[in-house]
C-alpha positions in Angstrom: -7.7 -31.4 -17.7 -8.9 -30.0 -21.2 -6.4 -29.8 -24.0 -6.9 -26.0 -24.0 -5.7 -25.6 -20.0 -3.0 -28.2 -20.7 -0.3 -25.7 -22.2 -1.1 -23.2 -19.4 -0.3 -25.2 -17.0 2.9 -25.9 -18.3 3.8 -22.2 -18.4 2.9 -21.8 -14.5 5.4 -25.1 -13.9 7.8 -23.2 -16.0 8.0 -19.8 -14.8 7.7 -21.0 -11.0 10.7 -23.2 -11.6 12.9 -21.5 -13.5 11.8 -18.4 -11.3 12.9 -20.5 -8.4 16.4 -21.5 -10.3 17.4 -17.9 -11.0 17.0 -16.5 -7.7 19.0 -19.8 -6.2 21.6 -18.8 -8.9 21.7 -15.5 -7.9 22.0 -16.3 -4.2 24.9 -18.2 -4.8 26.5 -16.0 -7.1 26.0 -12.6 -4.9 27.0 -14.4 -1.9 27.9 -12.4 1.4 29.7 -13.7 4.3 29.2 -10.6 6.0 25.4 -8.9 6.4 25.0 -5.7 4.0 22.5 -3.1 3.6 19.2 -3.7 5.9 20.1 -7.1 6.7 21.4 -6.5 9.7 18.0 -5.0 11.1 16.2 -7.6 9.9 18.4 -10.3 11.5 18.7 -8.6 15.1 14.6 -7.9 15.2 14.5 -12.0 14.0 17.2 -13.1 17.0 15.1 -10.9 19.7 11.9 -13.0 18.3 13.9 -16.5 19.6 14.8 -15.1 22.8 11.1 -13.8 23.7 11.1 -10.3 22.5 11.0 -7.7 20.1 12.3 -4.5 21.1 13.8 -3.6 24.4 11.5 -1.3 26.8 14.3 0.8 27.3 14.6 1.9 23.4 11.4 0.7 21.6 12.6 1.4 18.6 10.4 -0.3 15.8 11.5 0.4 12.6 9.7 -2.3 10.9 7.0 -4.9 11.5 7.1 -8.6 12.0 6.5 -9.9 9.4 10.1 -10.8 7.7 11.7 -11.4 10.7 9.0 -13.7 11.7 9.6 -16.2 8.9 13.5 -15.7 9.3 13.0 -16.4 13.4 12.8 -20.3 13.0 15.4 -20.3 10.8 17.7 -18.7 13.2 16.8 -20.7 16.1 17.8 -24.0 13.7 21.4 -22.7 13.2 20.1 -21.9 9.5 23.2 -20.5 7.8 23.1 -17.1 6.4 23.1 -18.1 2.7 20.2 -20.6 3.3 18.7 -18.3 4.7 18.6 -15.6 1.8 17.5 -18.8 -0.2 13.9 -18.6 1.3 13.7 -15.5 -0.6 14.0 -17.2 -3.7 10.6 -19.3 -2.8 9.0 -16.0 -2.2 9.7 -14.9 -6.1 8.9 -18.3 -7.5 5.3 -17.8 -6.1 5.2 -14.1 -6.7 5.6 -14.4 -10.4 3.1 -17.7 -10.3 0.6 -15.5 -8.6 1.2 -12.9 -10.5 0.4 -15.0 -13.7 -2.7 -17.0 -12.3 -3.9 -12.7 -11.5 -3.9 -12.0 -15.0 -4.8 -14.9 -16.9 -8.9 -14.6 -16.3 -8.8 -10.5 -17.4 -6.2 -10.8 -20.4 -5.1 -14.3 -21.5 -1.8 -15.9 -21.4 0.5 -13.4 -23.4 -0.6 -10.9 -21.2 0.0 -13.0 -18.0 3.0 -14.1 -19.5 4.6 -10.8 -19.8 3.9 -9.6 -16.6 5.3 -12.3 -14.7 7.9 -12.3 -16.6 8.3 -8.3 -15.4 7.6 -9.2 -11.9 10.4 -12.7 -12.1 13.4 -10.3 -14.3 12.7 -6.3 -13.1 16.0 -5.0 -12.1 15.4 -3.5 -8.6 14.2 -7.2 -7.8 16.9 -8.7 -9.2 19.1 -6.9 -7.1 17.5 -7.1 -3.9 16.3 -11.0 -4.1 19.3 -12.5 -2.8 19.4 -10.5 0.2 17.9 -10.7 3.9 15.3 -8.1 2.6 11.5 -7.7 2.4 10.8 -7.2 -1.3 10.7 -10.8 -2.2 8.0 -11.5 0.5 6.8 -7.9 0.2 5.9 -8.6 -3.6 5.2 -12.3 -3.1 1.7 -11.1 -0.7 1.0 -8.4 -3.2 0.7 -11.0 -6.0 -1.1 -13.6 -3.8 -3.3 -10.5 -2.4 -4.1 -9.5 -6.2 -4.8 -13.1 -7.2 -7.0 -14.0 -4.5 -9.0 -10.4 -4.0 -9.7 -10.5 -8.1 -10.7 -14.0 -7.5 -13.2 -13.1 -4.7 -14.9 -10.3 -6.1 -15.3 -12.1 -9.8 -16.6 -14.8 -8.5 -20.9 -14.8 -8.5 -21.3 -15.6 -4.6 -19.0 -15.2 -1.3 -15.9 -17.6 -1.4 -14.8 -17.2 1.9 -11.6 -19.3 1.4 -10.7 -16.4 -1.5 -11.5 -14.0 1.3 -9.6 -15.2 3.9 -6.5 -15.9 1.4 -6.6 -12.5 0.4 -7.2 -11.1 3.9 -4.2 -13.2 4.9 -2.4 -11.9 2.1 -2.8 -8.4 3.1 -2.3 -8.9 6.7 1.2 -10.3 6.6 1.5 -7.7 3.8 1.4 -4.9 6.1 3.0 -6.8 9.0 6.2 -6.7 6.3 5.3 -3.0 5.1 3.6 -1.4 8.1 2.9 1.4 5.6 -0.1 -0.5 4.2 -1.9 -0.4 7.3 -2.3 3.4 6.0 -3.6 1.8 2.9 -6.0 -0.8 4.7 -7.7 2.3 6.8 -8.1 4.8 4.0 -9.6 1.8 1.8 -12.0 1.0 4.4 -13.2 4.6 4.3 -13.6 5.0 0.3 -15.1 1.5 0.6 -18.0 2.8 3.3 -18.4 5.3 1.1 -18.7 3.7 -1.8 -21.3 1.5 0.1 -23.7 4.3 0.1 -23.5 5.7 -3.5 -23.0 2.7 -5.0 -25.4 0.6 -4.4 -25.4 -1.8 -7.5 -22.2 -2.9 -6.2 -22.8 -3.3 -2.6 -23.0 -7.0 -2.6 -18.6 -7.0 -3.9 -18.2 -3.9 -2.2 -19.0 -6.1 1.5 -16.6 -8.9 -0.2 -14.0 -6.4 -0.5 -14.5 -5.2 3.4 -14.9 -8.4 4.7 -11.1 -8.8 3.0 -9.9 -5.7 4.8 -11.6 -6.5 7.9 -9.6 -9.6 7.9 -6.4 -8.1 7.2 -6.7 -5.5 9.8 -7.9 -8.5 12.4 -4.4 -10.3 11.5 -2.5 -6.6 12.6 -4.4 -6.2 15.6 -1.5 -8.1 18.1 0.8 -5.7 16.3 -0.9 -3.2 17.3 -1.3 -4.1 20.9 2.4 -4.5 21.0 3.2 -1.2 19.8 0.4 0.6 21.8 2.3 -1.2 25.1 5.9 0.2 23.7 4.7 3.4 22.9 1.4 4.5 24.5 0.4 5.6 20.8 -2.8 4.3 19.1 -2.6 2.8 15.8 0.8 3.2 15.8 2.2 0.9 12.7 5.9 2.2 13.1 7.8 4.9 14.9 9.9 5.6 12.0 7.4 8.1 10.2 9.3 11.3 11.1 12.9 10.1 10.2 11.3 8.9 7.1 10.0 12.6 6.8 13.3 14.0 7.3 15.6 12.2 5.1 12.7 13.2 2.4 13.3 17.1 3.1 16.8 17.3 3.9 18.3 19.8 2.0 22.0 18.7 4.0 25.0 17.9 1.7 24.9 14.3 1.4 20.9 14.0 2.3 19.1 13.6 -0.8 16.1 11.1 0.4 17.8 8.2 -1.3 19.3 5.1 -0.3 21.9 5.2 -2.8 25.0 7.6 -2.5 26.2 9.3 -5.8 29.5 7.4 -5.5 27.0 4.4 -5.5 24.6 5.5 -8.8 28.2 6.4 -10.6 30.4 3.6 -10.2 27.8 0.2 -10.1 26.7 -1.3 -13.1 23.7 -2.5 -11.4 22.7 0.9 -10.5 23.4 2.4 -14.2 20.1 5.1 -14.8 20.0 4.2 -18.3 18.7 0.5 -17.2 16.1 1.6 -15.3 14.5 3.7 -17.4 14.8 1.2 -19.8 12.6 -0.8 -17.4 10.3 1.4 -15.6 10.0 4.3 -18.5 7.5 2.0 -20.8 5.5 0.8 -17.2 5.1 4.1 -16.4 3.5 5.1 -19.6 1.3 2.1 -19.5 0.6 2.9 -16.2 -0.6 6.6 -17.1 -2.4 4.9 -20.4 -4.5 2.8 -18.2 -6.0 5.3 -15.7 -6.8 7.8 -18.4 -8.3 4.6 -20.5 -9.8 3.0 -17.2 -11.5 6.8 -16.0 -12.8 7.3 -19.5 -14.5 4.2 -19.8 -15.0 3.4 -15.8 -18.4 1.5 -16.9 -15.9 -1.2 -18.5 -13.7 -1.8 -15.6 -14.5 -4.5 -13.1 -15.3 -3.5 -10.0 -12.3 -5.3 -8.1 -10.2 -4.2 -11.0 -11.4 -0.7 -10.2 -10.6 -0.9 -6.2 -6.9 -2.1 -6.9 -6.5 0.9 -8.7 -7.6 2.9 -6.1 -5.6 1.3 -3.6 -2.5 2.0 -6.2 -3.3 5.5 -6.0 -3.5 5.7 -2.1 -0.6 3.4 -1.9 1.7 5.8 -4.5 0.1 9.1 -2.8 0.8 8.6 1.0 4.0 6.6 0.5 5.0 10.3 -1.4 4.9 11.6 1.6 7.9 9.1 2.4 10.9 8.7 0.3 9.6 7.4 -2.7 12.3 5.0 -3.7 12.2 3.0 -6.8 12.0 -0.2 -4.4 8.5 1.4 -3.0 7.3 1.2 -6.5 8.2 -1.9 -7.9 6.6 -3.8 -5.1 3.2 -3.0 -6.3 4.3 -4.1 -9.7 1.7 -7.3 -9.4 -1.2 -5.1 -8.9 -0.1 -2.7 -11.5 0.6 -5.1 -14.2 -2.9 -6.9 -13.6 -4.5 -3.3 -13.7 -2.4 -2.6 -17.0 -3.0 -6.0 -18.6 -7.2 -6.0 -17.4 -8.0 -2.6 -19.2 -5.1 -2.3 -21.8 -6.3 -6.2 -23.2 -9.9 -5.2 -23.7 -9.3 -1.7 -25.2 -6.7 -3.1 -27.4 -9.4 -6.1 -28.5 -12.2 -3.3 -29.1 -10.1 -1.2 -30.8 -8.9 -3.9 -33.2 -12.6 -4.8 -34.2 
């Protein structure tokens, strides 16, 4: 190990264990007896899975994928308490914000990395949600590990098939967790196919990149299957689109498209507005920074860079269609940050010199 890699690798130790310490902290300290918010789903799809199903025939409702209550199904089956199992969740951070990290440290360097682990290990909405029986913590835990691996794929100068396969992986049990990115692996496929035929300098990491999303759509195919038995729909990811749909146009008293109530957003701390914007206000205007810096100099950006950001854009634009909840935001956070920290880095260095 070289002398210059040696304090580097002390800040991944550090951030994945003190990552790891918080979230146990947390756990214990926001301990539940009793299941709250979507736990409950999540823990009833999980016991079907250890008695040999998912849905019943009679009601196939499928609200969400596999994926979460997959990993919470052996669990169950060992007599897991509740509480240890929220604790896998905090696993899930510890090797988001790691990935996250190892993403940006090639593009940007270590302050850069740094900092947006450190977003990905203290934002708010995760803080919130980390201790509970829901899928943000593994949700954000594949983006980072897809982001990390995909980069890694592309930059590198020939086909690293173990990179593929990670990222595909990545992705795959992504989408299982957030059947909405199954949206985002077709449409991708289609501006990559595209992108094959005009861009022809590229072709060789364009293939990379479908090869990843070829993979990741071969790791939803069962899922599929299943819901094409339930429901006699193809490529049906969920059956939850048009409830999703309504609760985002209901103009009822009480409706407003949000899963907190405004007895909620007035009376929690945790939910105070000023916080948030605190938090999200400067990432958005980094965010905005980027793609008008990234589209005016599009020559500069790396290809896989490049493709992130697209898949940011049809990630934010069809899940717009959908509530768009702060939670659907933050998730992305690890591909947004390396995006941010990738162009922002180099325009800041040219800039300066």
């Amino acid at each position: 190990m070289s002398p210059e890699s040696q304090p580097t690798r002390r800040i991944e130790l550090l951030l994945f264990v003190d990552t790891l310490l918080l979230y146990i902290l947390n756990v214990v300290a926001t301990d539940h007896r009793d299941l709250i918010w979507d736990e409950g789903r999540y823990h009833k799809y999980a016991e079907h899975l250890t008695q040999g199903f998912y849905v019943t025939p009679e009601k196939p409702d499928i609200i969400n994928g596999p994926g979460y209550p997959l990993v919470m199904a052996s669990m169950i089956a060992a007599a897991v308490p509740v509480m240890g199992q929220r604790m896998l969740n905090t696993l899930f951070m510890a090797f988001a914000v790691w990935f996250s990290f190892r993403a940006v440290l090639p593009y940007a360097g270590r302050h850069w990395a740094l900092i947006v682990a450190l977003i990905t290990a203290l934002h708010p909405s995760l803080v919130r949600v980390g201790p509970y029986l829901m899928t943000e913590a593994l949700a954000v835990c594949c983006i980072a590990g897809f982001g990390w691996a995909f980069s890694a794929a592309l930059r590198a100068e020939k086909w690293h098939w173990s990179l593929i396969l990670a990222a595909g992986v990545a992705f795959g049990w992504l989408t299982l967790t957030r059947v909405f990115f199954g949206n985002v692996i077709m449409a991708t496929v289609v501006f990559l196919v595209l992108l094959l035929i005009v861009w022809k300098s590229q072709r060789g990491k364009l293939l990379r990149a479908l090869a990843v999303m070829a993979a990741s759509f071969t790791i939803c195919v069962p899922w599929l299957a299943f819901t094409k038995a339930q429901t006699g729909d193809l490529l049906c990811w969920s059956t939850n689109s048009s409830e999703l749909l309504y609760w985002a146009t209901s103009t009822h008293e009480g409706e407003n498209g949000h899963w907190f109530s405004e007895d909620d957003s007035l009376n929690k701390k945790e939910l105070i507005v000023v916080t948030f914007i605190a938090v999200n206000g400067p990432i958005i205007l980094m965010a905005f920074v980027t793609f008008v810096i990234g589209f005016r100099s599009s020559r500069h950006v790396p290809i896989e860079i490049a493709l992130l950001a697209l898949m940011i854009l049809i990630y934010k634009g069809g899940s717009s269609l959908a509530p768009c909840l702060p939670l659907y935001s933050v998730v992305i956070w690890p591909w947004l940050g390396l995006c941010i920290a990738a162009v922002l880095s180099k325009h800041l260095r040219v800039s300066l010199a």
